[in-house]
mmCIF file of the C-alpha atoms, coordinates in Angstrom:
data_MODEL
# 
_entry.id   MODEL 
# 
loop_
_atom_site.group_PDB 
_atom_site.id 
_atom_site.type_symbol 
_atom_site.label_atom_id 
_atom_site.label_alt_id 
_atom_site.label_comp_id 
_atom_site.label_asym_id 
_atom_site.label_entity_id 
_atom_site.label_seq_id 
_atom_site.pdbx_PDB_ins_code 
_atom_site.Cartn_x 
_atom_site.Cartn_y 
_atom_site.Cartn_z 
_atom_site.occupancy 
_atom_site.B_iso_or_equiv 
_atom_site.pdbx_formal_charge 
_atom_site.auth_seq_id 
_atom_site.auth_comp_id 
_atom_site.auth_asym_id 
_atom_site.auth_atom_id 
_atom_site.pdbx_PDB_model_num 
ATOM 1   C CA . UNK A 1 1   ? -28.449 11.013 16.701 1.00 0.00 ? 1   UNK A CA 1 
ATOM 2   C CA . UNK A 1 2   ? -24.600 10.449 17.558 1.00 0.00 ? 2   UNK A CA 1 
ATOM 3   C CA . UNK A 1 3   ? -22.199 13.609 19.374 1.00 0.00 ? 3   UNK A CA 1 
ATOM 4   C CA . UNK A 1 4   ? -18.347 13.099 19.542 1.00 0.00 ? 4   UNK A CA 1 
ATOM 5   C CA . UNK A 1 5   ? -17.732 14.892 22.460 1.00 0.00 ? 5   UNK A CA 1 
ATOM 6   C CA . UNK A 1 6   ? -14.472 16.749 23.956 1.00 0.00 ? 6   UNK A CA 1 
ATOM 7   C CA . UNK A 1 7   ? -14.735 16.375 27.637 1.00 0.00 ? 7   UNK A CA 1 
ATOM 8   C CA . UNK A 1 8   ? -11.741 17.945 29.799 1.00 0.00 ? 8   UNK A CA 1 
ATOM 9   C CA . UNK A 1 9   ? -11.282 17.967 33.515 1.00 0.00 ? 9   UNK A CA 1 
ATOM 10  C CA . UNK A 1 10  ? -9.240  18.572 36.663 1.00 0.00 ? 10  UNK A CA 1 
ATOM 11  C CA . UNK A 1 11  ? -6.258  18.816 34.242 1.00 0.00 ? 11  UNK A CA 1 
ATOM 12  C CA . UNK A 1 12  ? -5.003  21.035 31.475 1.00 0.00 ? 12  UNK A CA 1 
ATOM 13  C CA . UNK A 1 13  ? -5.948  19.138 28.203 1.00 0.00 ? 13  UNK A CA 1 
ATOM 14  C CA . UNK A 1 14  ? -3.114  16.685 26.668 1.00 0.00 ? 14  UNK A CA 1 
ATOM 15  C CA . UNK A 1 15  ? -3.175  18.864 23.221 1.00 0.00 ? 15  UNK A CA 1 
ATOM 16  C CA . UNK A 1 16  ? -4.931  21.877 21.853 1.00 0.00 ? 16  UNK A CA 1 
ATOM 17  C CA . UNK A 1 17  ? -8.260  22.251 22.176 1.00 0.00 ? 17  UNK A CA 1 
ATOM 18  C CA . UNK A 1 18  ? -8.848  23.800 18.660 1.00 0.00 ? 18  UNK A CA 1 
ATOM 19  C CA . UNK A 1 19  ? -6.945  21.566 17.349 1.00 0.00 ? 19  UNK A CA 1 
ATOM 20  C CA . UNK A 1 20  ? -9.003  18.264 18.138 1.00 0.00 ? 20  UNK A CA 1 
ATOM 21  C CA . UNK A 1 21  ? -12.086 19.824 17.400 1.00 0.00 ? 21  UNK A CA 1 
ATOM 22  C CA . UNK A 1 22  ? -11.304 20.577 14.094 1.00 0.00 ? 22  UNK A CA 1 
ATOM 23  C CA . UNK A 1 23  ? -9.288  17.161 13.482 1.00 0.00 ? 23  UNK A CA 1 
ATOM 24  C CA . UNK A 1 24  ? -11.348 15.127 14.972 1.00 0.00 ? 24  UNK A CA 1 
ATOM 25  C CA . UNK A 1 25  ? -14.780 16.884 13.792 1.00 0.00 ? 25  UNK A CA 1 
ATOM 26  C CA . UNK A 1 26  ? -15.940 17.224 17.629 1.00 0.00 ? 26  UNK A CA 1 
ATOM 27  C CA . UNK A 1 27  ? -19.955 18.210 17.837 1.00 0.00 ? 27  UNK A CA 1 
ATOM 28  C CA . UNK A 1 28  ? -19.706 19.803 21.225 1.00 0.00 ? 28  UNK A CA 1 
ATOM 29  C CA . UNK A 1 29  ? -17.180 20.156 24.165 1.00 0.00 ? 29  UNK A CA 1 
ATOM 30  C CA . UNK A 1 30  ? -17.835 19.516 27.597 1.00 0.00 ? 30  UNK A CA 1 
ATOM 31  C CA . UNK A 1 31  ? -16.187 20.713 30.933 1.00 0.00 ? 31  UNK A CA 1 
ATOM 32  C CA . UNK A 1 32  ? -16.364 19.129 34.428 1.00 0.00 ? 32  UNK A CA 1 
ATOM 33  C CA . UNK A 1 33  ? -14.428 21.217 36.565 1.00 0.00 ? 33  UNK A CA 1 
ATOM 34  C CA . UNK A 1 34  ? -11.672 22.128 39.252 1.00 0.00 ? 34  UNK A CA 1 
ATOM 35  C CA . UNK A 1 35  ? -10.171 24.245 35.723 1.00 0.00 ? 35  UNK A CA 1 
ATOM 36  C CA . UNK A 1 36  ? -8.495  27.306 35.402 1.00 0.00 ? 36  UNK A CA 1 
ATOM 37  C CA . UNK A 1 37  ? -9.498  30.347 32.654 1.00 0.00 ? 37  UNK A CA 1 
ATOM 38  C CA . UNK A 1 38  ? -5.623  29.888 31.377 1.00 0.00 ? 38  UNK A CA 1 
ATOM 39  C CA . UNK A 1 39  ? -5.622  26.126 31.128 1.00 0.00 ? 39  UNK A CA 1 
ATOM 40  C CA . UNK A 1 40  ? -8.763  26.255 28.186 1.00 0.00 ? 40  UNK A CA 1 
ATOM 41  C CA . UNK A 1 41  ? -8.884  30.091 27.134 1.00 0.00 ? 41  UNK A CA 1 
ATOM 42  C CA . UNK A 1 42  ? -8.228  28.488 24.188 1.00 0.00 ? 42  UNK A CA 1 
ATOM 43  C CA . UNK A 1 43  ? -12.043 27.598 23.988 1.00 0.00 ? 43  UNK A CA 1 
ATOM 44  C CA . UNK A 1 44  ? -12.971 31.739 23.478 1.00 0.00 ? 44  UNK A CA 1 
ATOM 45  C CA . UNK A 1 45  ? -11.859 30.879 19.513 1.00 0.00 ? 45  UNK A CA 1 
ATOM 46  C CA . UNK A 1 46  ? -14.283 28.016 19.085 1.00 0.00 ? 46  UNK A CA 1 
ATOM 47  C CA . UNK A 1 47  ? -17.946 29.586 18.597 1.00 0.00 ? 47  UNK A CA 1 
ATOM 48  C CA . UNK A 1 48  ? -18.899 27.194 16.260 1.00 0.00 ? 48  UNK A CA 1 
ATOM 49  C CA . UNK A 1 49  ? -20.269 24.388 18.146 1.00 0.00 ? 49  UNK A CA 1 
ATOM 50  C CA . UNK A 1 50  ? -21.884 24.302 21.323 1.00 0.00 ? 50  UNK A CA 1 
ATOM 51  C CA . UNK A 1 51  ? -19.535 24.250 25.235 1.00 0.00 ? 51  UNK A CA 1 
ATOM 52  C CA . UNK A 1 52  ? -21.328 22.997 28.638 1.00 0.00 ? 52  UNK A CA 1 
ATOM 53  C CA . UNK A 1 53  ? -20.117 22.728 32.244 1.00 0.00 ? 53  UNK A CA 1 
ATOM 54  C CA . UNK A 1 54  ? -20.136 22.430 35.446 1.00 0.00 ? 54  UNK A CA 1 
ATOM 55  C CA . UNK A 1 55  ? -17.678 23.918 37.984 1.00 0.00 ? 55  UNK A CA 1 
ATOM 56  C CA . UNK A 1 56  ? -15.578 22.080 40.359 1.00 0.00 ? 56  UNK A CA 1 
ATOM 57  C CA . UNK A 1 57  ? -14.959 22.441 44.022 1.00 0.00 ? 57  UNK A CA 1 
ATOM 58  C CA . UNK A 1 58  ? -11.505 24.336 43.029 1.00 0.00 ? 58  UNK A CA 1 
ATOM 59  C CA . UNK A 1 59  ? -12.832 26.285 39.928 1.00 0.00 ? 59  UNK A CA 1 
ATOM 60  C CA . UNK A 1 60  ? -12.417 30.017 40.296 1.00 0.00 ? 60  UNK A CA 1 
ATOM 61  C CA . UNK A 1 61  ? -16.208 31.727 39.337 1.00 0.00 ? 61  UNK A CA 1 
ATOM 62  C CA . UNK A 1 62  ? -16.717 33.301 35.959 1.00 0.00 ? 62  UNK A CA 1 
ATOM 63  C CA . UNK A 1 63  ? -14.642 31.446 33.508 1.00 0.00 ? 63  UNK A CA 1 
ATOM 64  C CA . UNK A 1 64  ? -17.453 29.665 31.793 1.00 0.00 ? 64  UNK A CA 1 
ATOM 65  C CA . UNK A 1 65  ? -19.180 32.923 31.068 1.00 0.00 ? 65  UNK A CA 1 
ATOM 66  C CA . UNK A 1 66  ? -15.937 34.155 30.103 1.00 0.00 ? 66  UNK A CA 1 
ATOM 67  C CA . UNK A 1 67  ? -15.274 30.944 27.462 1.00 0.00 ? 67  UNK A CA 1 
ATOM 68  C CA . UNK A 1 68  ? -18.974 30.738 26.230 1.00 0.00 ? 68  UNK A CA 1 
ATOM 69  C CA . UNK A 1 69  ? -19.716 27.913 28.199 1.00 0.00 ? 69  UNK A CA 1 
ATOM 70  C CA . UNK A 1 70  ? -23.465 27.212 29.631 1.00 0.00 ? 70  UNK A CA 1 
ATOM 71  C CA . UNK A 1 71  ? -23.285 26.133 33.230 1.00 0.00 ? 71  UNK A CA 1 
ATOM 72  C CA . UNK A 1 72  ? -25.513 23.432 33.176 1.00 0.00 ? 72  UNK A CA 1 
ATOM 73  C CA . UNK A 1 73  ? -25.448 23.266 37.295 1.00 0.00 ? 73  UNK A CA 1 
ATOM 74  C CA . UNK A 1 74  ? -29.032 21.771 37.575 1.00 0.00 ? 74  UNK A CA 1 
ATOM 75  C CA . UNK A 1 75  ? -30.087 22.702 33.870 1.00 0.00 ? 75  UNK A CA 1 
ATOM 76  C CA . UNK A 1 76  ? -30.544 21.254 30.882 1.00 0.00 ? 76  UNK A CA 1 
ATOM 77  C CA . UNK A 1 77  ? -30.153 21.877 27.404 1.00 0.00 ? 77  UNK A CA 1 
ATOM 78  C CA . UNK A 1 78  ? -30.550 19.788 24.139 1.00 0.00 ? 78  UNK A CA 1 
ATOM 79  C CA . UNK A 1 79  ? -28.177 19.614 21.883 1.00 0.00 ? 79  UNK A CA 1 
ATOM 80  C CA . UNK A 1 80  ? -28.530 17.701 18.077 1.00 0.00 ? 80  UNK A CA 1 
ATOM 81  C CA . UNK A 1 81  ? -31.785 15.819 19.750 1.00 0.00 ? 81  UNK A CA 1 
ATOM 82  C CA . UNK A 1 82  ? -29.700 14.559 22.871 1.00 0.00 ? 82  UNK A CA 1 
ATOM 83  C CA . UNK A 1 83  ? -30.607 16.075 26.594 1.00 0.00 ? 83  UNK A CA 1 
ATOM 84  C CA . UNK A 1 84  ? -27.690 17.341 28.910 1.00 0.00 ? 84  UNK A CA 1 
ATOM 85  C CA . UNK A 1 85  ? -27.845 18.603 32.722 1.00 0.00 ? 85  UNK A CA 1 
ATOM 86  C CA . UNK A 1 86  ? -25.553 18.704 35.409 1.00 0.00 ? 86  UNK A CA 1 
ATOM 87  C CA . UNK A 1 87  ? -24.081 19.207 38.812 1.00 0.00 ? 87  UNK A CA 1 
ATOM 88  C CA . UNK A 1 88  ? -21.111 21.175 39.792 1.00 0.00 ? 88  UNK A CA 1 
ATOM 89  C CA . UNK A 1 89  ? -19.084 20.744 42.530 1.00 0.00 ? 89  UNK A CA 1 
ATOM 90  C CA . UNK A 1 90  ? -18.333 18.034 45.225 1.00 0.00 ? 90  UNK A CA 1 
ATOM 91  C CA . UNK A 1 91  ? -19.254 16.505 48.561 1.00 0.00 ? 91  UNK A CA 1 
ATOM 92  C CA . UNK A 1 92  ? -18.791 19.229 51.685 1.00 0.00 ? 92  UNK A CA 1 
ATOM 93  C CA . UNK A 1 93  ? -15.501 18.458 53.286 1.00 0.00 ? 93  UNK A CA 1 
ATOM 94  C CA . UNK A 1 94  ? -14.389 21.588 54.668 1.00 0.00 ? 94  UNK A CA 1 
ATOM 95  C CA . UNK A 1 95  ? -15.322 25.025 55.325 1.00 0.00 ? 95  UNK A CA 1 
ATOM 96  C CA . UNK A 1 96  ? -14.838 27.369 52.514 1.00 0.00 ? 96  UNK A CA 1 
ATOM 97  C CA . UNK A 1 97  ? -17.389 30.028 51.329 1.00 0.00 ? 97  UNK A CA 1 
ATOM 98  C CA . UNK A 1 98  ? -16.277 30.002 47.832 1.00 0.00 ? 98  UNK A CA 1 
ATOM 99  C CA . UNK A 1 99  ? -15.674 26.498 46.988 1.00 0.00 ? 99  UNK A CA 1 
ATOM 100 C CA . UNK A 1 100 ? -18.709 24.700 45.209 1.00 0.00 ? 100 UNK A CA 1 
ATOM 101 C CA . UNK A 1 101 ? -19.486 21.904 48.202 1.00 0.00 ? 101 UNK A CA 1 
ATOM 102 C CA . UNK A 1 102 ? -22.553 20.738 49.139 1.00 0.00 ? 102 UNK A CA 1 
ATOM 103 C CA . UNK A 1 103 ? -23.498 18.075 52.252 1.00 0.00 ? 103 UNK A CA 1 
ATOM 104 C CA . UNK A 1 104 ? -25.051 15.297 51.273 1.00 0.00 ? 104 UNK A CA 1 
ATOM 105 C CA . UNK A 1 105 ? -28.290 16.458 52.656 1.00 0.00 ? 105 UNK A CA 1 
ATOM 106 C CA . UNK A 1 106 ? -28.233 19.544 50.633 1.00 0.00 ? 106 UNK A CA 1 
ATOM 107 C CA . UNK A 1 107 ? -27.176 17.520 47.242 1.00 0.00 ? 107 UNK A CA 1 
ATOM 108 C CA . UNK A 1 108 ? -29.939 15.016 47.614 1.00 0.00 ? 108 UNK A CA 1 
ATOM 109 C CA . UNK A 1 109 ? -32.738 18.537 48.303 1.00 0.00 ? 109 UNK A CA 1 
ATOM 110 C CA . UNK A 1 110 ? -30.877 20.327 45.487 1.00 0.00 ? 110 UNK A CA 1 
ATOM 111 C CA . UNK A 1 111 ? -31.653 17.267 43.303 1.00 0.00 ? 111 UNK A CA 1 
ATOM 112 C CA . UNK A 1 112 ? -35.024 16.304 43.839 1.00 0.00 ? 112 UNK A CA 1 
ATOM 113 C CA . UNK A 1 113 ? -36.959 17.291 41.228 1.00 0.00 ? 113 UNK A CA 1 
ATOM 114 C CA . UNK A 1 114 ? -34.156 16.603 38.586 1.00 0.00 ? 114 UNK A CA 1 
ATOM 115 C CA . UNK A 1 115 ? -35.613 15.610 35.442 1.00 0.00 ? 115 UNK A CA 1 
ATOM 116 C CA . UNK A 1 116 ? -34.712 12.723 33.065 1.00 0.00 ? 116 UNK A CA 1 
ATOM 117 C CA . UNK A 1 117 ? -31.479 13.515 30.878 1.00 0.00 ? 117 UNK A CA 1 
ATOM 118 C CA . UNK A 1 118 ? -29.923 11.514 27.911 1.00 0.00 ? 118 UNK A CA 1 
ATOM 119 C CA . UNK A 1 119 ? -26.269 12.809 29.804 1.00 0.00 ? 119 UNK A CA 1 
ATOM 120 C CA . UNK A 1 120 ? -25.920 13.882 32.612 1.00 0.00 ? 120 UNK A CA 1 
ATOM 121 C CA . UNK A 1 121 ? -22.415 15.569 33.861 1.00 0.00 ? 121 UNK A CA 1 
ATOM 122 C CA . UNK A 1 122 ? -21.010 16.384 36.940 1.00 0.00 ? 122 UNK A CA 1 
ATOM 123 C CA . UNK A 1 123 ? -18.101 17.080 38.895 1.00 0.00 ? 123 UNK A CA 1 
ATOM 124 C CA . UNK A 1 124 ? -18.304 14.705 41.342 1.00 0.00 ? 124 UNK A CA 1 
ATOM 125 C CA . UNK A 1 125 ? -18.877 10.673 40.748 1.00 0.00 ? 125 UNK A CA 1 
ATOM 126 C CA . UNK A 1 126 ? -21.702 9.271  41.944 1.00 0.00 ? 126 UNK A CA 1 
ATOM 127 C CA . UNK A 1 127 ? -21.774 7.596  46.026 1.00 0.00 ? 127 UNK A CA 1 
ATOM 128 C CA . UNK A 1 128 ? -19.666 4.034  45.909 1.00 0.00 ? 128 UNK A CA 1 
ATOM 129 C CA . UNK A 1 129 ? -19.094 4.776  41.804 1.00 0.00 ? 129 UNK A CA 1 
ATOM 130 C CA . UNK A 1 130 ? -15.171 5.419  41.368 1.00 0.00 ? 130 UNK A CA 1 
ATOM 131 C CA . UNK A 1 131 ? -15.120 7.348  44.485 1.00 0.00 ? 131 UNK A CA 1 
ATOM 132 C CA . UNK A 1 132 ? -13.132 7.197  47.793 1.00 0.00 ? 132 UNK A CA 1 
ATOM 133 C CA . UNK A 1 133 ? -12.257 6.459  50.924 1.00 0.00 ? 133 UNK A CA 1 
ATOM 134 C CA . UNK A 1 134 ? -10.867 9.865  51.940 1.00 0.00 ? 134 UNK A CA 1 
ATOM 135 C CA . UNK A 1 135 ? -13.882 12.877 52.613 1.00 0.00 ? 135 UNK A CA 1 
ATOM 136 C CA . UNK A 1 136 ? -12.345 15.146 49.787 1.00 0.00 ? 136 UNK A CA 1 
ATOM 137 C CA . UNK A 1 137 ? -13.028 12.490 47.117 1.00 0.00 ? 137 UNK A CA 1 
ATOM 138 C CA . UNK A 1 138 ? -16.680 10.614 48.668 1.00 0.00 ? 138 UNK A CA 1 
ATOM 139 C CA . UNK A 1 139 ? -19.474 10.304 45.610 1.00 0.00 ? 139 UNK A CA 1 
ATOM 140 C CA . UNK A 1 140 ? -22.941 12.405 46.171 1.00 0.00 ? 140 UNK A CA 1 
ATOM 141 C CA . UNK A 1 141 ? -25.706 10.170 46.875 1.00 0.00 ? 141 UNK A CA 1 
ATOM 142 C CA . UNK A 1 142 ? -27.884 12.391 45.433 1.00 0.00 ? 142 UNK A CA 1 
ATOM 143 C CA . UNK A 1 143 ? -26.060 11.308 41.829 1.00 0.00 ? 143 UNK A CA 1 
ATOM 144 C CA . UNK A 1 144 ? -26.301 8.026  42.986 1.00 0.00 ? 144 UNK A CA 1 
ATOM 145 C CA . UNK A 1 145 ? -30.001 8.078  43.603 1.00 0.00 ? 145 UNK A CA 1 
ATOM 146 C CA . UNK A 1 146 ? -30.459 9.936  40.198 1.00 0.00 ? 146 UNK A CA 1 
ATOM 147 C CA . UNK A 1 147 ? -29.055 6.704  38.394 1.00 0.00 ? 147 UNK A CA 1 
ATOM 148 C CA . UNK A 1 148 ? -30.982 4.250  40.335 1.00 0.00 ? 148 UNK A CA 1 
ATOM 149 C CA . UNK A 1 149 ? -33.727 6.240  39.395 1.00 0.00 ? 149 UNK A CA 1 
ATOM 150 C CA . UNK A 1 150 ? -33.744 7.943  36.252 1.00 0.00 ? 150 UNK A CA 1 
ATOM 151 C CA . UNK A 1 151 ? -31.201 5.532  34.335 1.00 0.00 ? 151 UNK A CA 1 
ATOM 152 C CA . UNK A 1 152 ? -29.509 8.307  32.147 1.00 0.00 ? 152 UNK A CA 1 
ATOM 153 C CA . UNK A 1 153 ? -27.739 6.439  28.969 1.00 0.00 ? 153 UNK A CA 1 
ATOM 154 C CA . UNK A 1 154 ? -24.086 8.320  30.004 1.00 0.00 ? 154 UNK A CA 1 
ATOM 155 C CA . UNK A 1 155 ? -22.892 9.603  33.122 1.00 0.00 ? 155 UNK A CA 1 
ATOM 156 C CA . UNK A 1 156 ? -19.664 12.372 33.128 1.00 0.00 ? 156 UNK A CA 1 
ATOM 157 C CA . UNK A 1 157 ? -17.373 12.772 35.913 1.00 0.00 ? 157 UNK A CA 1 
ATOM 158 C CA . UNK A 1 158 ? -14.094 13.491 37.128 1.00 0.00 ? 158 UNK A CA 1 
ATOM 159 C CA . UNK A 1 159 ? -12.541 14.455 40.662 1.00 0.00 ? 159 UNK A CA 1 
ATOM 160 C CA . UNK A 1 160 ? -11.229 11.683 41.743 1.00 0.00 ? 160 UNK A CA 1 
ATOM 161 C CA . UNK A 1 161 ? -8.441  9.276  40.587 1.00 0.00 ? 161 UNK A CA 1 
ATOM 162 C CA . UNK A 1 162 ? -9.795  5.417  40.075 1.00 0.00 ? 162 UNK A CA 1 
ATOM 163 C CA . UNK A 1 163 ? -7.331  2.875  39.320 1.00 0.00 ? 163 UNK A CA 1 
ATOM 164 C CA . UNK A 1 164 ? -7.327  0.897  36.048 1.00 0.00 ? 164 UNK A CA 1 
ATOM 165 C CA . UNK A 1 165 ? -8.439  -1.957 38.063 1.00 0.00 ? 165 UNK A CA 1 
ATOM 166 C CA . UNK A 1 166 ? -11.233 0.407  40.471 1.00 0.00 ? 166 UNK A CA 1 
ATOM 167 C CA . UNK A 1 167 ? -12.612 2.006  37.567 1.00 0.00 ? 167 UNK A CA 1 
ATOM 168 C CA . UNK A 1 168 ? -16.451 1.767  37.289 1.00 0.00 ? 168 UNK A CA 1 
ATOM 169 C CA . UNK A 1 169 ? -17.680 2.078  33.690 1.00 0.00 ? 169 UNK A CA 1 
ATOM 170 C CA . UNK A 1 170 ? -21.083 0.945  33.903 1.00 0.00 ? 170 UNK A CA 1 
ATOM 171 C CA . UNK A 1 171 ? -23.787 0.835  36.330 1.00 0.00 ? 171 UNK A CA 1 
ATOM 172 C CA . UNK A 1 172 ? -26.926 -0.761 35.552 1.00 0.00 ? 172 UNK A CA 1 
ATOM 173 C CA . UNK A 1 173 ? -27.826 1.002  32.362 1.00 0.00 ? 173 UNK A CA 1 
ATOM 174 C CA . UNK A 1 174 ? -25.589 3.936  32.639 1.00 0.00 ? 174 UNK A CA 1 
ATOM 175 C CA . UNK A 1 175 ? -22.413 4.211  30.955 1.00 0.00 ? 175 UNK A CA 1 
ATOM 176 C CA . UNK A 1 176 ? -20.141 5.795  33.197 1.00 0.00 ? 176 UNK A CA 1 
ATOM 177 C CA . UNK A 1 177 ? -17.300 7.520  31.737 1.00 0.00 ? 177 UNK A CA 1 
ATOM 178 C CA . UNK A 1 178 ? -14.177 8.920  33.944 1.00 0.00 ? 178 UNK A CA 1 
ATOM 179 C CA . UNK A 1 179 ? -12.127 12.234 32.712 1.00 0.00 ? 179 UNK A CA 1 
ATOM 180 C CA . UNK A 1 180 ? -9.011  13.395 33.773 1.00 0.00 ? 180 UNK A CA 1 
ATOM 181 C CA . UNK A 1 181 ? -7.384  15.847 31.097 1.00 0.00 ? 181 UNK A CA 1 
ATOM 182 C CA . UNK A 1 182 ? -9.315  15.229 28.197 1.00 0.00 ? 182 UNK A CA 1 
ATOM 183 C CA . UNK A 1 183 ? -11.143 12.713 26.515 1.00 0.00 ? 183 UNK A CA 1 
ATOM 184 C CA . UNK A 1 184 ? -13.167 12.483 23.057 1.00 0.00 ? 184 UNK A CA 1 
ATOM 185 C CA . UNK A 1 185 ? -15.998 10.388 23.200 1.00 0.00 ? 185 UNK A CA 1 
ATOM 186 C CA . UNK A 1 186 ? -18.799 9.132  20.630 1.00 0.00 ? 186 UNK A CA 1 
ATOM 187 C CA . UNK A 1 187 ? -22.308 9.510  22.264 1.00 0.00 ? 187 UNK A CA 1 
ATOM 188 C CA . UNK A 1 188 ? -23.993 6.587  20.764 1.00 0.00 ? 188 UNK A CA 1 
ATOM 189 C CA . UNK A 1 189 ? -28.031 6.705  20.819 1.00 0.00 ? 189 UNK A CA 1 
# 
């Protein structure tokens, strides 16, 4: 019951898309966010294997229809046995009607009820999990309260910029796994 997984965020991937799914046998690809329809249109010619996401809090609406891609923005899906779901966007740190931002308040409502996921993938890290200082870039505590809780195997994110020597990778039994550009990544089970 193993994936390798494409995951790409915040920045245009490194290399084709196509071409590391087919070299590198990818089972499904996975976006996080704050991307633009011209920096993975490239995803429209691969309708072979399965494409999640979540939107960022700088993502233009309507690409992911556009691409194929299921916005898994409190959803889930399964996919070869494993359990996905998600959360788009980040913490609330300015007015703007179109960006996806939530309070914390509203995260932690909005997330509730989640249920249990094998992965679960967001935009935004988790409260005091490679997060900062600065209001653009704080964690939702409503992510951070679904991993003391639920305890998903594998936790997506991007958004904000960790250092080598900042970077959280696990948290109690969550593997936490940071994306900026892309990244392929064996889901182990």
């Amino acid at each position: 019951m193993d994936l390798k997984v494409l995951v790409i965020a915040d920045r245009p991937p490194k290399s084709s898309i196509k071409d590391q799914v087919l070299d590198e046998n990818i089972d499904l690809v996975i976006t996080l966010g704050d991307l633009e329809y011209t920096q993975i249109a490239e995803l429209e010619l691969i309708t072979n294997i399965p494409k999640i996401g979540v939107y960022g809090n700088h993502c233009t609406p309507g690409y992911m229809e556009q691409l194929g891609i299921a916005d898994m923005h409190l959803n889930t899906i399964e996919v070869g046995g494993i359990t996905f779901g998600g959360f788009d966007g980040s913490h609330k740190y300015k007015n703007d009607q179109f960006a996806k931002m939530y309070t914390q308040e509203e995260a932690v409502e909005l997330m509730k009820d989640f249920p249990y996921v094998d992965v679960f993938i967001a935009h935004s890290p988790p409260a005091g999990i490679n997060d900062e200082d600065d209001p653009a870039h704080t964690g939702l505590i409503a992510l951070r309260n679904y991993l003391d809780q639920k305890q998903p195997k594998y936790f997506f994110h991007g958004h904000t910029y960790p250092t080598k020597d900042s970077l959280v990778q696990k948290y109690n039994n969550t593997n936490i796994v940071y994306v900026t550009a892309d990244k392929i990544v064996e889901l182990v089970f």
